[in-house]
N, C-alpha and C positions, 0 to 999 in steps of 0.2 A: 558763811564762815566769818570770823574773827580771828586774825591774825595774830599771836601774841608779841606782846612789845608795840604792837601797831597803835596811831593815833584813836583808831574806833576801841579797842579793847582797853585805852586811858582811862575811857568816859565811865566806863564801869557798869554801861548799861545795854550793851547789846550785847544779842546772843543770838544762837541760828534757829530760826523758827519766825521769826519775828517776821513781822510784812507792812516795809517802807511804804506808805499813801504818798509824801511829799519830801522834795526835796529843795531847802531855799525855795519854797513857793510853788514851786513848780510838781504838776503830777506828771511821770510817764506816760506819754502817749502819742500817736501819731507818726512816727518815726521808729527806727530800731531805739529800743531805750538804752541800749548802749552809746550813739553815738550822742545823746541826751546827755547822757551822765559825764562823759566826756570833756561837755562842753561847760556842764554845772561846774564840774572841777575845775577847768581850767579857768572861768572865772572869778572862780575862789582863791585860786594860785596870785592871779592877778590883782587880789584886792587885797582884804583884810583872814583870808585861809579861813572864814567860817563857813562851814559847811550846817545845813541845821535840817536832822532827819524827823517829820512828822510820823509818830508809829504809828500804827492799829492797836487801838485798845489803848492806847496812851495819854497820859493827859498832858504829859508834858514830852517837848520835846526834848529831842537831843543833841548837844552842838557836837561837834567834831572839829579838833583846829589842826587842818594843815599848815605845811610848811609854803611860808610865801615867796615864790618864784619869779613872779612877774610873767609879762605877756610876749607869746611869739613876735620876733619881727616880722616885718612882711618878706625878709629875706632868710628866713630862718631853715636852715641851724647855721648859717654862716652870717656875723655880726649880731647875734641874738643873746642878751645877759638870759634869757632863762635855758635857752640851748646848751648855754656855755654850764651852770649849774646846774643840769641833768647830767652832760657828762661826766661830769666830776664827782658828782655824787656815784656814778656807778664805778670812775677808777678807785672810787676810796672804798666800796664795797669789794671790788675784784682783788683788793691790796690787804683785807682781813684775812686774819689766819682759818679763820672759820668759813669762808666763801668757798663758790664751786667753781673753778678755775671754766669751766662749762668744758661741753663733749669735745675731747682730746686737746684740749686747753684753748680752745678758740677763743676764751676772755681772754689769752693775752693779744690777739689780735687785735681787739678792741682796745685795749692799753696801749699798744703801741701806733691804732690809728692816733691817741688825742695828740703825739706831739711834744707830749711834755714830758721833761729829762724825767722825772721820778719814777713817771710808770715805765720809761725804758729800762732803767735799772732793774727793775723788781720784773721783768721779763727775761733780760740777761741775765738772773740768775736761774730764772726757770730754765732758758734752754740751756743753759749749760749740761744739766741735769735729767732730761724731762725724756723718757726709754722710749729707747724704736717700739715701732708697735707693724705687727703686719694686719690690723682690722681696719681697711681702709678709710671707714669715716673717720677714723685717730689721726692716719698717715695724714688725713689732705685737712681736716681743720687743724692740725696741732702744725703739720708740717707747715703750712704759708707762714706763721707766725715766727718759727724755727729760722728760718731762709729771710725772712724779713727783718728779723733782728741784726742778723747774721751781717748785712746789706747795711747797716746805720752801725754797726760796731765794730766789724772786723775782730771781734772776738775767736782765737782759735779753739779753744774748747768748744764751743759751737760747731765750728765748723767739723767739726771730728763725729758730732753730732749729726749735723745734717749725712754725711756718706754713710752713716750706719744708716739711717730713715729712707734714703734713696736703696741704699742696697736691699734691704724689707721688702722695699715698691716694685721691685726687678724682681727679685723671686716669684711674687703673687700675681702678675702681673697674667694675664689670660684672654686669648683672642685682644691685644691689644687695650682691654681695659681690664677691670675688675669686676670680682665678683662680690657679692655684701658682705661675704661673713670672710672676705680671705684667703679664698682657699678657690683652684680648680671646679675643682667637686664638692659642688653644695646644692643642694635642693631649694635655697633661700633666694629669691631672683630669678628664678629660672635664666642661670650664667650671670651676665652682662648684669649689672647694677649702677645706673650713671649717678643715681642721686647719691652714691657713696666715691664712686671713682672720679666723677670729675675733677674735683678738686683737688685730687693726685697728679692730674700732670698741673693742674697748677703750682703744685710744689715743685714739681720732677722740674717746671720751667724756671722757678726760682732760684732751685739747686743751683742750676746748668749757669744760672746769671752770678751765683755765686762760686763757680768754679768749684764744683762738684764735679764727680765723675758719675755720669749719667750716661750707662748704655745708650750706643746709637738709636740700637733696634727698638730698647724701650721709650725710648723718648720721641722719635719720628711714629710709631705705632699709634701711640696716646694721641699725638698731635694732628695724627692723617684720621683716626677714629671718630675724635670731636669733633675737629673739624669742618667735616662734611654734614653737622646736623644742623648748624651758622645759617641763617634764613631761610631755611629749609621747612620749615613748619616750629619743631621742636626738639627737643635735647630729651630722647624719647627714654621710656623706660627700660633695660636690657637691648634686646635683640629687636623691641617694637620699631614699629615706621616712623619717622621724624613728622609726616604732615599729617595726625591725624588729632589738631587742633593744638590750640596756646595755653590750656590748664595745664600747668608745667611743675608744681608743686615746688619753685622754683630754681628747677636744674636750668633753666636759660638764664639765670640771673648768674650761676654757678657757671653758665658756660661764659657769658661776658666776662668774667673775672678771669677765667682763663684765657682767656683772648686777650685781656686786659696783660696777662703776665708773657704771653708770648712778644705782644707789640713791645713792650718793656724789653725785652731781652732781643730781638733782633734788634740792629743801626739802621734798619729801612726807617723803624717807630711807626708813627703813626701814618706812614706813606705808605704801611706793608697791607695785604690784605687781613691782617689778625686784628689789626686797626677796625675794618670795617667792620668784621663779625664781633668785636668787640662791640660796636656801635648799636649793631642792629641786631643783636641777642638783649641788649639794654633796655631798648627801647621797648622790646616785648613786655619787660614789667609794666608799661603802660597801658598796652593795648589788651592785657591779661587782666585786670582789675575789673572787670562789671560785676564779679564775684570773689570777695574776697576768701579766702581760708577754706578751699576746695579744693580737695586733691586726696589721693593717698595717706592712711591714719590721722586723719584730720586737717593736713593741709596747716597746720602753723608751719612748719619749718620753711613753708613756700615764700610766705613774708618776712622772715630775715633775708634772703639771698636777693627779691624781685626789689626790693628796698634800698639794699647794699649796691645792686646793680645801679638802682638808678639814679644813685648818688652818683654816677661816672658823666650822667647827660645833667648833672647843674648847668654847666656853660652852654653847653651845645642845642640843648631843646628845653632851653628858658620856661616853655608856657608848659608844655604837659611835666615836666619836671614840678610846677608850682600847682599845678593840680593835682596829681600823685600824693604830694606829702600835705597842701594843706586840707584835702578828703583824709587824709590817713590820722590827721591831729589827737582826734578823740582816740583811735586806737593806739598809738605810742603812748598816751596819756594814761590809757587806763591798763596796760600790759605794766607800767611800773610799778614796782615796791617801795615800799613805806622804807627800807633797807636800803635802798639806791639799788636793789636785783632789777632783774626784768626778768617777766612771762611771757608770755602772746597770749592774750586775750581772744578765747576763742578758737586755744589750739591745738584742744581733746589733750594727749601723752605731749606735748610740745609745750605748753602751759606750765613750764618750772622753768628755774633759774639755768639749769645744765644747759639748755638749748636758749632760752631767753638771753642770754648775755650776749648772744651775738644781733640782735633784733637791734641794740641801740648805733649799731655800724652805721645804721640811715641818718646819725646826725654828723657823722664825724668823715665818712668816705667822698664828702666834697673839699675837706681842708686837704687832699693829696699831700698827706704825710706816708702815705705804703706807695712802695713802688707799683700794687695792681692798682690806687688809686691817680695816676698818676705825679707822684715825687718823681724828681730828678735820679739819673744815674749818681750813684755815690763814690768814694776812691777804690771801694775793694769788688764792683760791679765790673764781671768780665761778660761785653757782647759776644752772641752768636748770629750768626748767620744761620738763619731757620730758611727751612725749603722756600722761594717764592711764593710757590703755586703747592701746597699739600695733597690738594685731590681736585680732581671738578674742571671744570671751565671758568 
């Protein structure tokens, strides 16, 4: 294909049918030619942005000039100018009127990871406004960003905001989690659906930090239900068994995040047990990668969250942390848009901007600017005291 507005559809000469021999010299082969082209571009970003495609049947080639960027640090995405101009390219895409704020607005979470006052603004308008919803994947990606704003502004309209989205989450709320579509009774999940509910009680714990009124029952349920899947094998699918392997589609990266917001929200911190499963649900994005983009409906949505996760181990496990992202280079690289969007490369129905926008979390969830990244408590952050011990030994 040919994007319109895109740098290839400038040139005036490409169209779909056509079959690339060469690129800058180079033929595909040997390797996934993805992770090839990847690396074609990124040396392009890095130099003079000419990209030069040799056709079939062509006499002449054809240039392509991307936008130049400059090259990874070896510390990247933290002190990196071209890290730092990715981002920003996608805050100013997520800030167009014509952008897809992505599923249940989780681009402003990504707004409100980079840090900077603008994109907070243009978030606290959204939550001021932005309707409960009882379809769980809405409540828990729209709700972190809701409760997270809420946390850096002390905004009351929000706040008025977050108890109607908590009170949604307590009605639907079913054996302790959720089900996909919202509802008790749904044929969709057979019951239980963590890949939508976890990130429910990641808000339900957000709420509760920002002094919401969050059912006991609902909120210790959530917290005893998760829980117990924390090193256990897996953050399973419904009512499945947690140990029946690490292809997780990334519900462990989702469950680390919620561990991530319970240690947040209890005074134990990082001394409590939600610390550790926060640790060691993370690290699974590590030991999960010998294949990437496998799972259920295609498996992209698996690598936003295993990515997102293990932006939490920057500090902690330096080496696999630096293997993780600089094997993943080529596919950050080639999931972006010419637009400053993101896709996921590779991610069957997951491959659009609606889900892509949270894919670029993996450069920004080491600057702990969100409380689940680790930021500091703020003035309007009210601790709870969460159970010790939730379930187990």
């Amino acid at each position: 294909t040919v994007e319109k507005g895109s740098p290839a559809e400038t040139t005036g000469r490409l169209q779909p049918g056509q079959v690339i021999e060469r690129i800058n010299g180079q033929t595909l082969a040997n390797i996934d030619p993805r992770i090839q082209l990847g690396q074609i571009l990124a040396e392009a970003e890095s130099s003079d942005g000419r990209v030069e495609l040799v056709l079939q049947g062509e006499e002449n080639s054809v240039i392509v000039q991307v936008p130049v960027l400059g090259r990874y640090s070896k510390t990247w995405p933290l002190n990196c100018e071209k890290s730092d101009k990715i981002v920003r390219q996608v805050s100013d895409y997520l800030r167009r009127p014509d952008s897809t704020e992505g599923l249940g607005g989780v681009g402003m979470l990504f707004l409100l990871s980079t840090g900077e006052s603008e994109d907070l603004e243009f978030v606290r308008n959204w939550a001021r406004v932005a309707p409960a919803h009882s379809y769980p994947w809405y409540v828990g990606y729209g709700g972190i960003p809701l409760a997270e704003c809420y946390l850096r502004t002390g905004d009351p309209e929000i706040f008025e905001n977050i108890q109607k989205w908590v009170d949604s989450a307590a009605k639907t709320q079913h054996n302790d989690a959720w089900a996909g579509r919202g509802s008790a009774l749904t044929g969709y999940g057979s019951g239980h659906l963590n890949a939508a509910g976890t990130h429910v009680l990641t808000f339900l714990l957000l709420a509760k930090e920002c002094g919401a009124n969050v059912p006991d029952r609902t909120l210790n349920g959530a917290l005893r239900h998760f829980y117990r899947y924390a090193g256990r094998g897996n953050n399973p699918y419904g009512d499945d068994r947690p140990f029946t392997g690490f292809v997780d589609n990334g519900k462990n990266g989702k469950l680390a995040i919620a561990m991530a917001a319970a240690a947040a929200l209890t005074p134990q911190g990082d001394d409590s047990v939600y610390a550790r499963a926060r640790d060691v649900c993370a690290m699974q994005s590590f030991y999960s990668t010998t294949f990437m983009l496998h799972g259920h409906t295609g498996g992209g949505i698996g690598e936003i969250w295993r990515s997102a996760a293990m932006g939490l181990l920057y500090e902690k496990k330096p080496n696999q942390y630096r293997e993780f992202m600089d094997n993943r280079q080529w596919h950050y690289d080639l999931s972006r848009r010419f637009d400053g969007s993101f896709g996921i490369l590779g991610g069957s129905g997951y491959d659009k901007e609606l889900w892509g926008v949270a894919l670029p979390l993996a450069y920004t969830m080491p600057r702990k600017t969100l409380r689940i990244s680790g930021a500091p408590r703020t003035k309007y952050s009210k601790p709870f005291l969460l159970p010790e011990q939730p379930w187990g030994t």
